[in-house]
Gaussian input, Z-matrix of N, CA and C with variables (Angstrom, degrees):
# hf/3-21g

backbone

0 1
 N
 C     1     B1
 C     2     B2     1     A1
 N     3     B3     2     A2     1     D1
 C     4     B4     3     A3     2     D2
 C     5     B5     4     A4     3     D3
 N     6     B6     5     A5     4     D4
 C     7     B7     6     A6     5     D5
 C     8     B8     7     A7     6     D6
 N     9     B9     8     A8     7     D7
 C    10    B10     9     A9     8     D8
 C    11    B11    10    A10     9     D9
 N    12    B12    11    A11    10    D10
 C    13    B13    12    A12    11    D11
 C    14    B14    13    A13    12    D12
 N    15    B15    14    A14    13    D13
 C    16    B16    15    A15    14    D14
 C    17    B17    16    A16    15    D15
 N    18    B18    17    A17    16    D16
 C    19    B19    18    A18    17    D17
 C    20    B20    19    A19    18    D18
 N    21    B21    20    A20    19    D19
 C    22    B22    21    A21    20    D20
 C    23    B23    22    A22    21    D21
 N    24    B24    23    A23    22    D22
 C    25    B25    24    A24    23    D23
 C    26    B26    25    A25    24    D24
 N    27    B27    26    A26    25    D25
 C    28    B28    27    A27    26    D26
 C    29    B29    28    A28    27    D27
 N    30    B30    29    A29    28    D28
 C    31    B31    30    A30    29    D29
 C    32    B32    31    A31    30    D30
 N    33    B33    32    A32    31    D31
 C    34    B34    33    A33    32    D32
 C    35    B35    34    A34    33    D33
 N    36    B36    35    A35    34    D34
 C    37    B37    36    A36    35    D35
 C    38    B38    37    A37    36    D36
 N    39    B39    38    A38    37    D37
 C    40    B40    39    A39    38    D38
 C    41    B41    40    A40    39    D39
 N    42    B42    41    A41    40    D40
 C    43    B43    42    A42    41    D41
 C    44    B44    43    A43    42    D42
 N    45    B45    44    A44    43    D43
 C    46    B46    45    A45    44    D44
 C    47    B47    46    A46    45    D45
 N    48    B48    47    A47    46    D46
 C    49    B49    48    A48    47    D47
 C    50    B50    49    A49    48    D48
 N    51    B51    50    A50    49    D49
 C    52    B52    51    A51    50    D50
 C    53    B53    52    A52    51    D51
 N    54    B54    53    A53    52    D52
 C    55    B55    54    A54    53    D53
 C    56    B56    55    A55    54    D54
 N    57    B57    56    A56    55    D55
 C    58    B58    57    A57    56    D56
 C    59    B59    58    A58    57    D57
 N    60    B60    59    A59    58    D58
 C    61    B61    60    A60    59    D59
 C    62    B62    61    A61    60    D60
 N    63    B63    62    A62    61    D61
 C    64    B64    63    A63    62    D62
 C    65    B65    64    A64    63    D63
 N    66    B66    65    A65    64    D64
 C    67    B67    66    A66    65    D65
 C    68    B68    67    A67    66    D66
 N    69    B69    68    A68    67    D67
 C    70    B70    69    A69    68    D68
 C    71    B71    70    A70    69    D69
 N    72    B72    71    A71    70    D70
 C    73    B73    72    A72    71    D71
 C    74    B74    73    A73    72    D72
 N    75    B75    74    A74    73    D73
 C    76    B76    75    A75    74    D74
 C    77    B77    76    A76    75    D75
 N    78    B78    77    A77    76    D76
 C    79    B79    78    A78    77    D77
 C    80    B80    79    A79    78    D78
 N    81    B81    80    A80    79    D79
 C    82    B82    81    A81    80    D80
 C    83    B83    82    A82    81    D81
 N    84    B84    83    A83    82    D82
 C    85    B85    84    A84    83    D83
 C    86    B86    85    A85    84    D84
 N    87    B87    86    A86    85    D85
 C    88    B88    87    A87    86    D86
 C    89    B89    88    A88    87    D87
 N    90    B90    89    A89    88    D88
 C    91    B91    90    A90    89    D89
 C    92    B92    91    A91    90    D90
 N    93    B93    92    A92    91    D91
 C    94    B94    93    A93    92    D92
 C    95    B95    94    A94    93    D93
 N    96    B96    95    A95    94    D94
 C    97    B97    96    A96    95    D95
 C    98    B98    97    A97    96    D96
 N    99    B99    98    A98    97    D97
 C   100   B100    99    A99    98    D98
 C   101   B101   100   A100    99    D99
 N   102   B102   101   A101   100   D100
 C   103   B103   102   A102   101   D101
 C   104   B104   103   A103   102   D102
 N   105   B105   104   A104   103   D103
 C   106   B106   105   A105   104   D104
 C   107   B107   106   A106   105   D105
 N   108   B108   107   A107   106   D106
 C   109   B109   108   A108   107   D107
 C   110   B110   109   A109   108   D108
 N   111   B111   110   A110   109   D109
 C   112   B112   111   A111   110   D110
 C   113   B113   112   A112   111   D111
 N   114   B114   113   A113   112   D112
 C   115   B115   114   A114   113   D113
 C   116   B116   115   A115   114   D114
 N   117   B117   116   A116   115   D115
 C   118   B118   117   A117   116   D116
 C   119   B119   118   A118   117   D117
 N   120   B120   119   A119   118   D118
 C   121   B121   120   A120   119   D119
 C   122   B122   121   A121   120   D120
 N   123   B123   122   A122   121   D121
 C   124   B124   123   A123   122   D122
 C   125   B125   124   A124   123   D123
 N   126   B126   125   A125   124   D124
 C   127   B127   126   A126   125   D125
 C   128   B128   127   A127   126   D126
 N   129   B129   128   A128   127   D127
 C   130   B130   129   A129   128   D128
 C   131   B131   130   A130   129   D129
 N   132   B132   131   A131   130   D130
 C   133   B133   132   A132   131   D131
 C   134   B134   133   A133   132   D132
 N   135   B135   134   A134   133   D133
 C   136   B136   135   A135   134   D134
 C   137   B137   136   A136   135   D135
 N   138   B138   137   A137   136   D136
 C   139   B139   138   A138   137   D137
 C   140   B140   139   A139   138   D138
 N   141   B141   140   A140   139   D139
 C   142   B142   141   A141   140   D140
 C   143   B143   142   A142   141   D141
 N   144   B144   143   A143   142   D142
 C   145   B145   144   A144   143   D143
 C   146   B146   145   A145   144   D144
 N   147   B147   146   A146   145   D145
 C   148   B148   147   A147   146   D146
 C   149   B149   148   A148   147   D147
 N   150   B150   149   A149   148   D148
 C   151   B151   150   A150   149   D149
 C   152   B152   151   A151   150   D150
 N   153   B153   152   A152   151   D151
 C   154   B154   153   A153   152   D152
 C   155   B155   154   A154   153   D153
 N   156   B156   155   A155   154   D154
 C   157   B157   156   A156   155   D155
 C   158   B158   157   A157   156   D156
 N   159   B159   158   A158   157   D157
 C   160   B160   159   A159   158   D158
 C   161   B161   160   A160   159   D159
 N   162   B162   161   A161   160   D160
 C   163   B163   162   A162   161   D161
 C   164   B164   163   A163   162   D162
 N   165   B165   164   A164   163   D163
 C   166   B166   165   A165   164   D164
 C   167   B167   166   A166   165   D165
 N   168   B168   167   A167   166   D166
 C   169   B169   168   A168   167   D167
 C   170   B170   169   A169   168   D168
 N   171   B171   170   A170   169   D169
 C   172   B172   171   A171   170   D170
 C   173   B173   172   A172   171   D171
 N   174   B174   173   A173   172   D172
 C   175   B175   174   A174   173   D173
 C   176   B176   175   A175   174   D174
 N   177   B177   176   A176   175   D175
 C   178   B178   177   A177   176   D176
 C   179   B179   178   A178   177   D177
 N   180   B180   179   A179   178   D178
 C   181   B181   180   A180   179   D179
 C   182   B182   181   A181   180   D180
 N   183   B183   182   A182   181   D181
 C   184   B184   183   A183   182   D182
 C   185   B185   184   A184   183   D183
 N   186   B186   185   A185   184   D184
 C   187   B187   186   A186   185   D185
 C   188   B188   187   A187   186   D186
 N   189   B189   188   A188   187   D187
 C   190   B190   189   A189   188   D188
 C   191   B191   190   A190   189   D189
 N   192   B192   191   A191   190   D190
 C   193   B193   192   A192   191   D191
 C   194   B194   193   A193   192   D192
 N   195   B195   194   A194   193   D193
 C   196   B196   195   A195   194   D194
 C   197   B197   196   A196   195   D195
 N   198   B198   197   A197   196   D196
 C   199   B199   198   A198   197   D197
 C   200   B200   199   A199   198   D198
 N   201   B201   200   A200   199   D199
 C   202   B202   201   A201   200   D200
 C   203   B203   202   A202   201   D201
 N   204   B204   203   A203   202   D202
 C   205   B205   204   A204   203   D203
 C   206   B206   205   A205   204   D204
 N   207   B207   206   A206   205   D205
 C   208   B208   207   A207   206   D206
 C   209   B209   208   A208   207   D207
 N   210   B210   209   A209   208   D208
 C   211   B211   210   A210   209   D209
 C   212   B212   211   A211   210   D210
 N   213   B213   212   A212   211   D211
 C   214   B214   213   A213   212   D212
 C   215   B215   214   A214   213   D213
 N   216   B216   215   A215   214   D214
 C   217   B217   216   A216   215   D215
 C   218   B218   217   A217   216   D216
 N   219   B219   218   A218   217   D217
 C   220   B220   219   A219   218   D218
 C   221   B221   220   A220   219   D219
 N   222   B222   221   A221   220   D220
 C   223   B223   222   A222   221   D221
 C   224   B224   223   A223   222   D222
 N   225   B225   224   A224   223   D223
 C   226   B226   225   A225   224   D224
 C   227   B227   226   A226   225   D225
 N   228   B228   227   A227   226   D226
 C   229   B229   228   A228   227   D227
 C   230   B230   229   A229   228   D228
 N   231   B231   230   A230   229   D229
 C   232   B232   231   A231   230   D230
 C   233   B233   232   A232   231   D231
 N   234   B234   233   A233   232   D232
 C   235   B235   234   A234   233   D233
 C   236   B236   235   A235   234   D234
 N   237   B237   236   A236   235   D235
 C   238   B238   237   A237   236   D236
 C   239   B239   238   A238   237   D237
 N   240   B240   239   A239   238   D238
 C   241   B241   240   A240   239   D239
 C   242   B242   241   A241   240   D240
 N   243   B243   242   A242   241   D241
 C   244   B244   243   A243   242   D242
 C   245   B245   244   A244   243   D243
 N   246   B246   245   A245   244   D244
 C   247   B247   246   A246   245   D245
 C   248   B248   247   A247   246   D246
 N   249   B249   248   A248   247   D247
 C   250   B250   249   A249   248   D248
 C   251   B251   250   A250   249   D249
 N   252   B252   251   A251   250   D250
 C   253   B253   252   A252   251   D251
 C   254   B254   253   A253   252   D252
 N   255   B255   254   A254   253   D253
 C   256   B256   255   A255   254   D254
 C   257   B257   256   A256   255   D255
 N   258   B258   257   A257   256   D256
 C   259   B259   258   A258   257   D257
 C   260   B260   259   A259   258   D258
 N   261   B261   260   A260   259   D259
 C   262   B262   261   A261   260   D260
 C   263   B263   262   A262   261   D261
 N   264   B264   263   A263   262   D262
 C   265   B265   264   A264   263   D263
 C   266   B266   265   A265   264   D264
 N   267   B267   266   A266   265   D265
 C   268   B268   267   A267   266   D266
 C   269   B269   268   A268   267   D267

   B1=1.4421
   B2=1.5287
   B3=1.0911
   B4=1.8968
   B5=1.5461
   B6=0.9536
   B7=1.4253
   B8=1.6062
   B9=1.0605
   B10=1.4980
   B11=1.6272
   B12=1.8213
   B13=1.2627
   B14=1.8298
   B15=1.6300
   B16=1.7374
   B17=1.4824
   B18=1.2548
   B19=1.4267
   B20=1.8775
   B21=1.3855
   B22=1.0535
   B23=1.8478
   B24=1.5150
   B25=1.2270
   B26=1.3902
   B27=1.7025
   B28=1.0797
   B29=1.6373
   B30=2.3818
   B31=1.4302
   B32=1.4497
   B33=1.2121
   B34=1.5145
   B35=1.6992
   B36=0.7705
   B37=1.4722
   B38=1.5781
   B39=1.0418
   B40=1.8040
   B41=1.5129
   B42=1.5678
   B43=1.6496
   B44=1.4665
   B45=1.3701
   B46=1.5002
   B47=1.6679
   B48=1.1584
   B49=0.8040
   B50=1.4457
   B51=1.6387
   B52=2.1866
   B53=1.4620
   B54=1.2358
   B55=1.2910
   B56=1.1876
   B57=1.2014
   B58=2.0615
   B59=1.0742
   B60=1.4180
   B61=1.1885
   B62=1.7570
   B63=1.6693
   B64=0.7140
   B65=1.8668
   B66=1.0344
   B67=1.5106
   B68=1.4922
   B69=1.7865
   B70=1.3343
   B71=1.3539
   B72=1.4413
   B73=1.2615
   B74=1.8103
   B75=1.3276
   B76=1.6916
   B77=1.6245
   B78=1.7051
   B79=1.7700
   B80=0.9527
   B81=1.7246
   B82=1.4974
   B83=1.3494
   B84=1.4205
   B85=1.6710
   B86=2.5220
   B87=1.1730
   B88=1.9219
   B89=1.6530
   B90=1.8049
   B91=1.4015
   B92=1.8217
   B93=1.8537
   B94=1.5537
   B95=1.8427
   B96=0.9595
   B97=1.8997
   B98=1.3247
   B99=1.5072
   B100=1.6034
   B101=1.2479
   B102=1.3513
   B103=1.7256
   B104=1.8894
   B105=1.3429
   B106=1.5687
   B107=1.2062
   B108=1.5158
   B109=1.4524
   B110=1.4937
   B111=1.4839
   B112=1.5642
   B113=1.9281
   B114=1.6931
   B115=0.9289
   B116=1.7660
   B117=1.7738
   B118=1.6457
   B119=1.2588
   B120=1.6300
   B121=1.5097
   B122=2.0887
   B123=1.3230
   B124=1.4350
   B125=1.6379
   B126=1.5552
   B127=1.6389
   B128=1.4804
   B129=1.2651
   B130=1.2319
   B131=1.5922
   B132=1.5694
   B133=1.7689
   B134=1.4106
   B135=1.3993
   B136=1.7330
   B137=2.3215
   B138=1.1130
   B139=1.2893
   B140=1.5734
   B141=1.0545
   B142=1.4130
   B143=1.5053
   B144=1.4355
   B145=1.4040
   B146=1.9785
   B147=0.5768
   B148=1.3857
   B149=2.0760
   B150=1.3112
   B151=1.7213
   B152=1.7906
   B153=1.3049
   B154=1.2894
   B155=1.5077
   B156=1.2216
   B157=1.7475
   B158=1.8052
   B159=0.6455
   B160=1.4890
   B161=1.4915
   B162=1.5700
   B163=1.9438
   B164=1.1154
   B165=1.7174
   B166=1.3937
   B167=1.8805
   B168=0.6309
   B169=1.7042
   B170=1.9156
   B171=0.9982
   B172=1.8094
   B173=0.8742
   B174=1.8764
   B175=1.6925
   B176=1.3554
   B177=1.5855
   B178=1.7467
   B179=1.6998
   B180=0.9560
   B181=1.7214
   B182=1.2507
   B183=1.8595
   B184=1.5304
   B185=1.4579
   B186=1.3004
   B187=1.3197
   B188=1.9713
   B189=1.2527
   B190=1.3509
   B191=1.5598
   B192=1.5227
   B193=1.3204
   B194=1.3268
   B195=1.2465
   B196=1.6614
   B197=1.2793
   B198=1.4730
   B199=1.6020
   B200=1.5648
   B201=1.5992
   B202=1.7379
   B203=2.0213
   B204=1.7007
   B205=1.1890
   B206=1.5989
   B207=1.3708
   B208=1.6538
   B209=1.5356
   B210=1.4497
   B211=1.3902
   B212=1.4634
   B213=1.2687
   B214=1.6306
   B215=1.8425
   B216=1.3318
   B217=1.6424
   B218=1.6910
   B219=1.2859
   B220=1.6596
   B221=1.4821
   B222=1.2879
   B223=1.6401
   B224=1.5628
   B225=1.6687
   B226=1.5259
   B227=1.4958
   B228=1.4833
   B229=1.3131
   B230=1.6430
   B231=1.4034
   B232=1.3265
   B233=2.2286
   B234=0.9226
   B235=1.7052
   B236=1.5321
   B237=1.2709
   B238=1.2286
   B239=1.7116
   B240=1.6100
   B241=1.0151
   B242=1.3821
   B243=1.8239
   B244=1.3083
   B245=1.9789
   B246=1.5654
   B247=1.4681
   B248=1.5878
   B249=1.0182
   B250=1.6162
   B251=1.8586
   B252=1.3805
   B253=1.9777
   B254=1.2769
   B255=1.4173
   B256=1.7378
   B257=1.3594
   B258=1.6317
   B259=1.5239
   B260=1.5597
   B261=1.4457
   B262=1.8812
   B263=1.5931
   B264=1.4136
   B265=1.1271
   B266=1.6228
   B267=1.4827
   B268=1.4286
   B269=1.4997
   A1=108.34
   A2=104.35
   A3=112.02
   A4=101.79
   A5=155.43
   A6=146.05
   A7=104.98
   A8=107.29
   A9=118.65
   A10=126.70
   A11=90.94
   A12=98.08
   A13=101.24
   A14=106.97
   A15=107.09
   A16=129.22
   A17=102.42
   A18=112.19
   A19=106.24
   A20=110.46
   A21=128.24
   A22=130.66
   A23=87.29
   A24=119.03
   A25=117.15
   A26=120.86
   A27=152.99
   A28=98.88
   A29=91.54
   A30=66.01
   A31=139.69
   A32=115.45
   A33=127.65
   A34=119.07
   A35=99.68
   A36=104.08
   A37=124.22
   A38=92.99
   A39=103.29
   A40=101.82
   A41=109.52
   A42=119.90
   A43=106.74
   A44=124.01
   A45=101.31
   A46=124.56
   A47=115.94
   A48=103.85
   A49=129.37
   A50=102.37
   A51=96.50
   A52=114.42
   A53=132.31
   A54=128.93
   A55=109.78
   A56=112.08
   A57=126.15
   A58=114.08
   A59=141.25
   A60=117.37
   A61=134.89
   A62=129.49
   A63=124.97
   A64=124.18
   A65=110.15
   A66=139.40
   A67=100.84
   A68=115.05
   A69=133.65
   A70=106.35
   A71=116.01
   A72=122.42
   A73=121.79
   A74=92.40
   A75=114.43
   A76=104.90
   A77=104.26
   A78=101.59
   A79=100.60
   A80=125.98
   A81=126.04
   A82=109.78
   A83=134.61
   A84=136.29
   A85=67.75
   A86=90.86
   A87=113.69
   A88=83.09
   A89=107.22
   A90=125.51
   A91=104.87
   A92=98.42
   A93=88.37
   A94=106.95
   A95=118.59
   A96=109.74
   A97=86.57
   A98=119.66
   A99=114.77
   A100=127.36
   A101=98.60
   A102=97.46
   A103=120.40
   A104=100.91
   A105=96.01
   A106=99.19
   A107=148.05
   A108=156.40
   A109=94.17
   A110=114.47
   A111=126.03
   A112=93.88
   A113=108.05
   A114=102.48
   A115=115.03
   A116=109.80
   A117=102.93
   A118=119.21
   A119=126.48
   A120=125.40
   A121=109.91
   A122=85.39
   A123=86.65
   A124=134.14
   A125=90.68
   A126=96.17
   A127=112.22
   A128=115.78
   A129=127.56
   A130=104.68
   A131=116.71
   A132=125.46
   A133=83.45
   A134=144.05
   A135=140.65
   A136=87.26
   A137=105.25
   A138=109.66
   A139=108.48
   A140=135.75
   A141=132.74
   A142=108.28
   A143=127.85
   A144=128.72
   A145=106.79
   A146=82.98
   A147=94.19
   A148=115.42
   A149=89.52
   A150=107.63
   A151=94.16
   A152=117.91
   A153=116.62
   A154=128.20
   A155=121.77
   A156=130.59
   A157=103.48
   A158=136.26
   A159=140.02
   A160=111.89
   A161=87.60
   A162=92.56
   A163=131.91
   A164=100.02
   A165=115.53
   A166=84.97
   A167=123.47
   A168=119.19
   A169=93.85
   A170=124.74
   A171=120.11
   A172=117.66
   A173=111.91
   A174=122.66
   A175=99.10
   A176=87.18
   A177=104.12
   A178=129.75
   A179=115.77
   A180=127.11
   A181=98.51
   A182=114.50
   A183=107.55
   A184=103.66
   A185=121.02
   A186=115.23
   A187=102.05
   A188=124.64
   A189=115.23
   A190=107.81
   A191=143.79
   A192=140.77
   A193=85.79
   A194=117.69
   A195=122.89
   A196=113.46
   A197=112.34
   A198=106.53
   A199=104.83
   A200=89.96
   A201=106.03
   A202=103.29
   A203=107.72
   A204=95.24
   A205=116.04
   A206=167.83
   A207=130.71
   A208=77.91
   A209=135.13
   A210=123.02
   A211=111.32
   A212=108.64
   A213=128.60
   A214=110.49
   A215=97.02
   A216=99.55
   A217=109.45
   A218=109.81
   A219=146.74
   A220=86.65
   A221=115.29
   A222=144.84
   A223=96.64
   A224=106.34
   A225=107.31
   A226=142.15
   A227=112.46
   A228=123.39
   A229=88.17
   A230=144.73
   A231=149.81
   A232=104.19
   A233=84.32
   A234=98.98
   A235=107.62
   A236=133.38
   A237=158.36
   A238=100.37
   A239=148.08
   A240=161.90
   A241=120.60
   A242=100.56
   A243=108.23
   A244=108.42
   A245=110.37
   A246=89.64
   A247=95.76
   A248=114.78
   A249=120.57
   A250=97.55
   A251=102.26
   A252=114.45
   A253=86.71
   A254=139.88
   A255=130.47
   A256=108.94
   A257=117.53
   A258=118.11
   A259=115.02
   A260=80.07
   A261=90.14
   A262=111.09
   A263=117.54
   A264=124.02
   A265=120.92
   A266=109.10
   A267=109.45
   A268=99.01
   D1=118.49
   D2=-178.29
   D3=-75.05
   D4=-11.10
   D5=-165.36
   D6=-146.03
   D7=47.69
   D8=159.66
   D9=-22.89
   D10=-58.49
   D11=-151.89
   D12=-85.32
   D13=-31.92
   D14=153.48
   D15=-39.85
   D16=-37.52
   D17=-172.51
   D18=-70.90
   D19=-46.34
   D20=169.05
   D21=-32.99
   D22=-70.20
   D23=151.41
   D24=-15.35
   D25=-91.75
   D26=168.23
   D27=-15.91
   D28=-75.65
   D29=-175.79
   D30=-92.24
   D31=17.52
   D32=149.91
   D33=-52.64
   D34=-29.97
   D35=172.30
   D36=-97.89
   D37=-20.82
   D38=171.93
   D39=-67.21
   D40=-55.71
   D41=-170.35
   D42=-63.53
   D43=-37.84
   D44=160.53
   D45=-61.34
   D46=-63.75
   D47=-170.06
   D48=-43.36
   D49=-39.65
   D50=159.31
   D51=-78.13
   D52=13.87
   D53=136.73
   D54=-48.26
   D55=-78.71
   D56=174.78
   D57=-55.26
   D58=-23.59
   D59=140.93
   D60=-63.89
   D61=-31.60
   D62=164.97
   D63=-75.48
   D64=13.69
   D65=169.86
   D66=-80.61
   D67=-74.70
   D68=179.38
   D69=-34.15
   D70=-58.66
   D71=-166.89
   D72=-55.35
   D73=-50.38
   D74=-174.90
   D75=-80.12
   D76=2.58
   D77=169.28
   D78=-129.79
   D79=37.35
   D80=159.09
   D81=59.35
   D82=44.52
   D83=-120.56
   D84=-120.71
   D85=153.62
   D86=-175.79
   D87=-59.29
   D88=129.38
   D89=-178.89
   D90=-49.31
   D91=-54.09
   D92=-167.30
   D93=-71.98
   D94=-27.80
   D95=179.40
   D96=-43.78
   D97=-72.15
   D98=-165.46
   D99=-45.28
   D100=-34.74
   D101=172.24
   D102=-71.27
   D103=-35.01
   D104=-179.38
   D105=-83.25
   D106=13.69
   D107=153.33
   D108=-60.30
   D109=-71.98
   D110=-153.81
   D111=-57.92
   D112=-50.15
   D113=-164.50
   D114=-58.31
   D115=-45.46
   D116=170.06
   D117=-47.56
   D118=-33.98
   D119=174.83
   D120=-47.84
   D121=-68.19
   D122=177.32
   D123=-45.84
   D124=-38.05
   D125=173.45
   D126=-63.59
   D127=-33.39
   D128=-171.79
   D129=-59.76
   D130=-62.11
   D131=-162.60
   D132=-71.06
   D133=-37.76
   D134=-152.29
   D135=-69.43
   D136=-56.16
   D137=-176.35
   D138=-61.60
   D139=-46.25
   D140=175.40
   D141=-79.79
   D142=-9.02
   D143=148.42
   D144=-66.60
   D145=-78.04
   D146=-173.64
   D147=-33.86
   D148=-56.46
   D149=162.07
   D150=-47.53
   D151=-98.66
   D152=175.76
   D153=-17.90
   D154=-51.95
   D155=161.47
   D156=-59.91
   D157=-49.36
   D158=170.90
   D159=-30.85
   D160=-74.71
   D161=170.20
   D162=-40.26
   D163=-35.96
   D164=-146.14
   D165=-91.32
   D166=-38.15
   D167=-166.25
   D168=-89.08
   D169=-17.15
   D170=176.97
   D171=-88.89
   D172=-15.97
   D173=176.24
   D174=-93.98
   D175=-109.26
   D176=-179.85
   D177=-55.37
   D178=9.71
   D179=160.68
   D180=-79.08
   D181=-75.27
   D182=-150.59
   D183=-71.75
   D184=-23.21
   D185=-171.31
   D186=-72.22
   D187=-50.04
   D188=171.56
   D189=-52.99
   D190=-48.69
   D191=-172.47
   D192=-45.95
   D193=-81.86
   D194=-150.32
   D195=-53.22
   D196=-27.24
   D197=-171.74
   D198=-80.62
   D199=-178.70
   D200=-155.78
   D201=-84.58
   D202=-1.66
   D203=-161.08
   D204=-85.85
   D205=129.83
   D206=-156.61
   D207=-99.16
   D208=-34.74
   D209=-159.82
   D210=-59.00
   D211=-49.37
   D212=166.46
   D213=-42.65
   D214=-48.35
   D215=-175.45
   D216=-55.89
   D217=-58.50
   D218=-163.86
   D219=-44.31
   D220=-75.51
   D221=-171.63
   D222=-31.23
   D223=-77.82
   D224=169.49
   D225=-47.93
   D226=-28.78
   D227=-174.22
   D228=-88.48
   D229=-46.70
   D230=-177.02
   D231=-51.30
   D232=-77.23
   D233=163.63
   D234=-22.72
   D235=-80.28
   D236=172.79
   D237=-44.75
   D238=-42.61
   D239=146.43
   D240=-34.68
   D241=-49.35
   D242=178.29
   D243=-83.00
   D244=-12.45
   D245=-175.78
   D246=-87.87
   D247=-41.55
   D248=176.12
   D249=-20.59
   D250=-69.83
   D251=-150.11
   D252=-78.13
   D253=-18.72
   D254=161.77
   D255=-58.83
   D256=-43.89
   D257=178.81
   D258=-41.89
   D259=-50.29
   D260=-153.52
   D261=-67.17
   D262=-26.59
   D263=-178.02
   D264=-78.07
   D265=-19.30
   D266=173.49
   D267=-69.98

């Protein structure tokens, strides 16, 4: 992963912010603030998912396509299939 320390970042900042939400919570804090709390959390990990999937298909994708192995290929393109049908189900 070339941008480590972005990735980092992010989620340093994600984890506060559900700090402050679990703050909100334990001060009886208005249901919907809390909810558009949970929701910035999520937007947040969805973008450092996505950053992370990025890499991951510009590195280790093209490099399995191109290479000589199909078992190696299969493996990777399967992987990538299975995070997809994890998406869809949340």
């Amino acid at each position: 992963m070339h941008d480590t320390e972005g990735v980092i970042l992010r989620l340093k900042t994600a984890e506060g912010h559900l700090r402050g939400i679990q703050r909100m919570v334990e001060e009886d804090a208005y249901c919907i603030d809390v909810i558009r709390q949970i929701q910035a959390v999520q937007a947040a990990l969805n973008k450092v998912s996505t950053q992370i999937l990025d890499e991951h298909l510009n590195s280790c994708l093209v490099t399995a396509v191109q290479g000589d192995d199909p078992a190696e290929r299969q493996r990777v393109l399967k992987e990538i299939a299975e995070v997809f049908e994890a998406a869809t189900r949340v």
